[in-house]
C-alpha positions in Angstrom: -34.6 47.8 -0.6 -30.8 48.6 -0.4 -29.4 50.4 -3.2 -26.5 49.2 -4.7 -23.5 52.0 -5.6 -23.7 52.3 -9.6 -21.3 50.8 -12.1 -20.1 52.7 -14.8 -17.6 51.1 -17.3 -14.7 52.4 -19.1 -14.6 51.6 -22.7 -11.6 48.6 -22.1 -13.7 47.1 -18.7 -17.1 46.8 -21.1 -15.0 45.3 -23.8 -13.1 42.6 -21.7 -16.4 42.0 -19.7 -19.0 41.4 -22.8 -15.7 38.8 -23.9 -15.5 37.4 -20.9 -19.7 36.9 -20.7 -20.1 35.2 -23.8 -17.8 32.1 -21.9 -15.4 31.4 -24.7 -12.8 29.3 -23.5 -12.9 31.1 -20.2 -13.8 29.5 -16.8 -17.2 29.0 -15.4 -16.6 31.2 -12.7 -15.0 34.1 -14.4 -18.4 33.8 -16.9 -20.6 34.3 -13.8 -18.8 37.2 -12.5 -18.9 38.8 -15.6 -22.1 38.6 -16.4 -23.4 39.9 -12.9 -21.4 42.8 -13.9 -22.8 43.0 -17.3 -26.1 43.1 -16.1 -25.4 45.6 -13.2 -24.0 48.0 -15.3 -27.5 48.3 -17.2 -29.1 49.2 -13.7 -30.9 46.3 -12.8 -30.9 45.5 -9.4 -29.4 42.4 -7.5 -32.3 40.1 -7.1 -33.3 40.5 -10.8 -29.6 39.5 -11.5 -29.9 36.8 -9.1 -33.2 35.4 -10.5 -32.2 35.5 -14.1 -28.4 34.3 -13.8 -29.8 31.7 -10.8 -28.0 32.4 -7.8 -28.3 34.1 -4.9 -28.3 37.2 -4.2 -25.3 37.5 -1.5 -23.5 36.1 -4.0 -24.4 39.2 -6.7 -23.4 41.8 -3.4 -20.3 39.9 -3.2 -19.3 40.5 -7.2 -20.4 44.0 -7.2 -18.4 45.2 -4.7 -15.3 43.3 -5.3 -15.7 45.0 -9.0 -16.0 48.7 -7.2 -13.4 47.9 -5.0 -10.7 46.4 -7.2 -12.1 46.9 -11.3 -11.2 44.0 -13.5 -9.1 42.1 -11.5 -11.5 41.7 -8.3 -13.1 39.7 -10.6 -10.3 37.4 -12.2 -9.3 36.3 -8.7 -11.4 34.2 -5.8 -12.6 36.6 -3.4 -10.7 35.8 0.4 -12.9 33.3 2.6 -12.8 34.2 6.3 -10.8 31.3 7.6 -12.8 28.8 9.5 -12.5 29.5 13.6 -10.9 26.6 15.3 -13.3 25.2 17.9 -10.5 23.7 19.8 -7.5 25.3 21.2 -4.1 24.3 20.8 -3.6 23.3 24.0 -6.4 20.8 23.9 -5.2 19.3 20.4 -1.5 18.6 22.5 -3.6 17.2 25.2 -5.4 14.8 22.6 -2.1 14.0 21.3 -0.3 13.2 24.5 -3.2 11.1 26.2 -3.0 9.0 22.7 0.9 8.1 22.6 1.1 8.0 26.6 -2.4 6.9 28.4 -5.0 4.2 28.2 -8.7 4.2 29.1 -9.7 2.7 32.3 -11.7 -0.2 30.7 -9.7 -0.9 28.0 -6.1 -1.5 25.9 -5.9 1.3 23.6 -8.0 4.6 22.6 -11.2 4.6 20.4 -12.5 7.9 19.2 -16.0 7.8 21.3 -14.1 7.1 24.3 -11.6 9.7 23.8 -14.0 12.5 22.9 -15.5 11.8 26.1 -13.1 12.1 28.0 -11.3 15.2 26.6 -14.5 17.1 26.3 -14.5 17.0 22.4 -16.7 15.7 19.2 -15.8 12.3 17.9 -15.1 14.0 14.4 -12.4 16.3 16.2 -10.7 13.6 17.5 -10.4 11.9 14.3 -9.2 14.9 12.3 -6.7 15.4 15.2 -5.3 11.6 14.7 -5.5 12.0 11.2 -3.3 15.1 11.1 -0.8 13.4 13.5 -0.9 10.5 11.5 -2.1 8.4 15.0 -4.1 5.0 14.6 -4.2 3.4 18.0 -6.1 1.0 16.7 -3.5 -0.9 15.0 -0.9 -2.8 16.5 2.0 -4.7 14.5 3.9 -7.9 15.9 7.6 -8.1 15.7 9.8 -10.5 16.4 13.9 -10.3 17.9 16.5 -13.0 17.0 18.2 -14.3 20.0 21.1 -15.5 17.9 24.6 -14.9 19.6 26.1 -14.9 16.2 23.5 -12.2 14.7 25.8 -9.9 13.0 28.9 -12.5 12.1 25.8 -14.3 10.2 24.0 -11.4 9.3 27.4 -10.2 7.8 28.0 -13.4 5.9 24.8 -13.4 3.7 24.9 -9.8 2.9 28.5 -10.5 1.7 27.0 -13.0 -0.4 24.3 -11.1 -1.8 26.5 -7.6 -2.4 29.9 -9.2 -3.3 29.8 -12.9 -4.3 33.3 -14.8 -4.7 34.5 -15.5 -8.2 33.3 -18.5 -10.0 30.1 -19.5 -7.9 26.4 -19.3 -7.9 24.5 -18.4 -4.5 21.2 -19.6 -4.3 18.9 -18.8 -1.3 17.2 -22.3 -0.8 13.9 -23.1 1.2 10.9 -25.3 1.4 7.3 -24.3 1.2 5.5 -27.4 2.9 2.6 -28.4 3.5 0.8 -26.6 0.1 -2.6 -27.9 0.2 -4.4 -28.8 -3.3 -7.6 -26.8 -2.6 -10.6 -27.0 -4.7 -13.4 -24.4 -5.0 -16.9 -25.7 -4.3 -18.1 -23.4 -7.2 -16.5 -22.1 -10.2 -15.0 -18.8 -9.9 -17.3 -15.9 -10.8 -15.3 -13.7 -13.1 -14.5 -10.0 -12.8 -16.5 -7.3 -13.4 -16.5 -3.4 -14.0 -17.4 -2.5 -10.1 -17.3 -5.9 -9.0 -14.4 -8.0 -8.0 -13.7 -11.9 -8.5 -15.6 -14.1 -6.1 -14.7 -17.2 -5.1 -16.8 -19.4 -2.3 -15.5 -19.6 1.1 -15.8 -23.3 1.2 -13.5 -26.0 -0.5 -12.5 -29.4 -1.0 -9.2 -30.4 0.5 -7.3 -33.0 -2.3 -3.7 -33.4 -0.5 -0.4 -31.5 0.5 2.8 -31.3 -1.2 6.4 -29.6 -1.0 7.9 -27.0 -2.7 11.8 -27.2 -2.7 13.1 -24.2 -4.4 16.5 -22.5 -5.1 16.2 -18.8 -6.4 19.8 -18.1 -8.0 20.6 -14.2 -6.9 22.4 -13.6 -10.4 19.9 -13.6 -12.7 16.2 -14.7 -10.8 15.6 -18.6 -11.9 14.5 -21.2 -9.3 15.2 -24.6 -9.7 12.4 -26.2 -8.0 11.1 -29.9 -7.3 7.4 -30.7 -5.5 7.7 -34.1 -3.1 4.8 -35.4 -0.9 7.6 -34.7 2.2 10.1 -32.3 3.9 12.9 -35.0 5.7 16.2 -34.9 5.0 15.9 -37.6 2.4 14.1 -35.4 0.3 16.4 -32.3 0.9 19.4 -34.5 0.0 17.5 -35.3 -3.3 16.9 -31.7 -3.7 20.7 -31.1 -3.4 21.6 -33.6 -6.0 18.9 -31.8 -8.1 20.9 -28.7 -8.0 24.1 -30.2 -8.5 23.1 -31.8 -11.5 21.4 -28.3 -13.1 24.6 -26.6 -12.7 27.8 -26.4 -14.2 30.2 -28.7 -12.2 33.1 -25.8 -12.6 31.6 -23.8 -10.3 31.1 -23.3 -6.2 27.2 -23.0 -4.9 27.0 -21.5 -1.9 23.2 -22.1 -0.4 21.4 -19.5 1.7 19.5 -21.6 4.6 17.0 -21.6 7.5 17.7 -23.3 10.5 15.4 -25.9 9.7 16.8 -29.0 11.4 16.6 -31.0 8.1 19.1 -28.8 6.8 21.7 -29.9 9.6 21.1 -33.6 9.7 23.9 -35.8 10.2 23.5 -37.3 6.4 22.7 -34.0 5.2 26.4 -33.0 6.8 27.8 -36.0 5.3 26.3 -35.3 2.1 28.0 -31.9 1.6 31.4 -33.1 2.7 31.3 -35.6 0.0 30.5 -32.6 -2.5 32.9 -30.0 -1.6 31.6 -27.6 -3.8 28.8 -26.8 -2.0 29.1 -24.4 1.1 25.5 -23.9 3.5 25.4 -21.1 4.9 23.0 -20.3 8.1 20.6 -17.3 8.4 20.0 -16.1 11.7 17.1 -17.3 14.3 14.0 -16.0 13.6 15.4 -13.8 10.6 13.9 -15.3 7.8 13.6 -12.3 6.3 17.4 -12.7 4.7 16.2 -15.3 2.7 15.2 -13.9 -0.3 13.6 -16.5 -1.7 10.6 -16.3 1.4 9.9 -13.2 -1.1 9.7 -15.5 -3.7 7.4 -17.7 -1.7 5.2 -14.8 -1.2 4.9 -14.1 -4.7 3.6 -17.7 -6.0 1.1 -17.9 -2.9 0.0 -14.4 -4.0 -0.3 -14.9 -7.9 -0.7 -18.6 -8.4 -1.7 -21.1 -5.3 -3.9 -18.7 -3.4 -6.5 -18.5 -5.7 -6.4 -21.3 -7.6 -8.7 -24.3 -7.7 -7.1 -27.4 -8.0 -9.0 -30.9 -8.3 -5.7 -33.3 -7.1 -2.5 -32.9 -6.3 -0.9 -33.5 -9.9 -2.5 -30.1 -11.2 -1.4 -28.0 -8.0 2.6 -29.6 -8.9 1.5 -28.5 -12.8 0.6 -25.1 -11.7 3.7 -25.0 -10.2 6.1 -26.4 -12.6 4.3 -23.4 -14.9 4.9 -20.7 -12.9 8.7 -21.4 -12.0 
């Protein structure tokens, strides 16, 4: 049996150990520690400390000698760990890297971690803590989409103008339609939310209809004025404008933020706005819905009212509607 060096305490170590032993608003840890030395400092040897305290007896070594090599404060602060050794080299973990951004397997579009282990030479778990560290998921892909508008920026221009520094005496609305909102109904009720468990719906439904949602969100101050008909022509967008017209103060200018929609540009649509001068269209981009803000606002009443909802006909989708604008 190895024999441990003996302790001895000075007067001030046995009094700040016994305090630190009886684990009064100290930490776990710094308890342990002291009590291993509490115990060695009566002579009794490392494997009856390690029975009666219930540890092992490494761990007893360990505190013994950190005490002997550095008193009271060995034992206030976490002994050093010898750093893990890295199984793979640097150069191997640049090699991962590059074959990631600039290679792809033979047999297929884009890495996996099984087949890149194989064919670097490395654990699957290595290559995922490499990817994770470089913050690589070749995996995912995201679709994006260019407008091919020759009068991108002089557009782009105008609608930020409008949204950053609107003229004097007018309202700018960004104006849309959501077609084609179906009135679905759930083929069992909703089971409610629990602690642990989400809401469930059924995957299957009962289709009762489609309607429109014409909406006009006012930058200013965040209202919509909206309107639900069974159609998108441009009869219905010409009724939509006259809907505006009449919720807003004749005094004023409206200058409308719209998609290039072709019921926006019809000929009677056109005829329409010259015949109310104080309205002013003004055209996003191609493919750049995105400066429409009110496709935000779309988002948000798919997301918190429509897309979960169960709705028996098409009157209490408009009603759910109506409600949330």
């Amino acid at each position: 049996m190895n024999i441990s060096e003996q302790i001895i305490l000075t007067p001030k170590e046995e009094a700040a150990i016994n305090r630190w032993a009886q684990g009064k608003s100290f930490p776990l840890r710094l308890v342990q520690r002291a009590q291993i030395i509490q115990l060695a400092a009566k002579g009794i040897f490392n494997h009856d400390i390690a029975k009666h305290l219930d540890i092992s007896r490494p761990t007893v070594q360990l505190w013994r000698e950190r005490f002997l090599a550095f008193r009271l404060s060995g034992l206030e602060k976490d002994a050093p760990r010898p750093g893990r050794i890295p199984k793979i080299s640097h150069k191997k973990v640049t090699a991962i890297v590059n074959a990631t951004l600039h290679t792809t397997p033979p047999n297929a579009t884009h890495w996996s971690t099984r087949s890149m282990a194989k064919a670097q030479g490395v654990s699957e778990a290595s290559v995922r803590r490499i990817w994770k560290r470089y913050n690589l998921k070749p995996h995912l892909i995201k679709t994006f989409k260019l407008s091919r508008d020759k009068r991108f920026l002089e557009k782009l221009y105008d609608i930020v103008g409008l949204y950053l520094n609107p003229p004097d005496k007018t309202i700018v609305f960004c104006v849309d339609e959501k077609s084609q909102i179906q009135a679905l109904e759930r083929t069992q009720p909703l089971l409610p939310l629990r602690p642990g468990i989400p809401a469930r719906q059924t995957h299957d439904y009962m289709r009762h209809g489609t309607t429109t949602l014409f909406a006009a969100l006012n930058m200013l101050d965040g209202t919509v004025i909206g309107s639900c008909m069974p159609r998108h022509r441009h009869q219905e967008f010409i009724r939509f404008l006259q809907l505006i017209n009449t919720k807003t103060p004749p005094e004023l200018d409206l200058h409308l933020i719209v998609d290039n929609y072709g019921t926006h540009k019809h000929s009677r649509v056109k005829s329409w706005i010259q015949q109310h001068p104080r309205f002013h269209l003004h055209f996003t981009p191609t493919s750049s819905s995105w400066l429409n803000m009110v496709e935000r606002w779309f988002s948000e009443i798919t997301s918190k009212r429509i897309r979960r909802g169960s709705f028996k006909n098409v009157k209490e989708l408009i009603m759910a509607i109506k409600q949330y604008i």
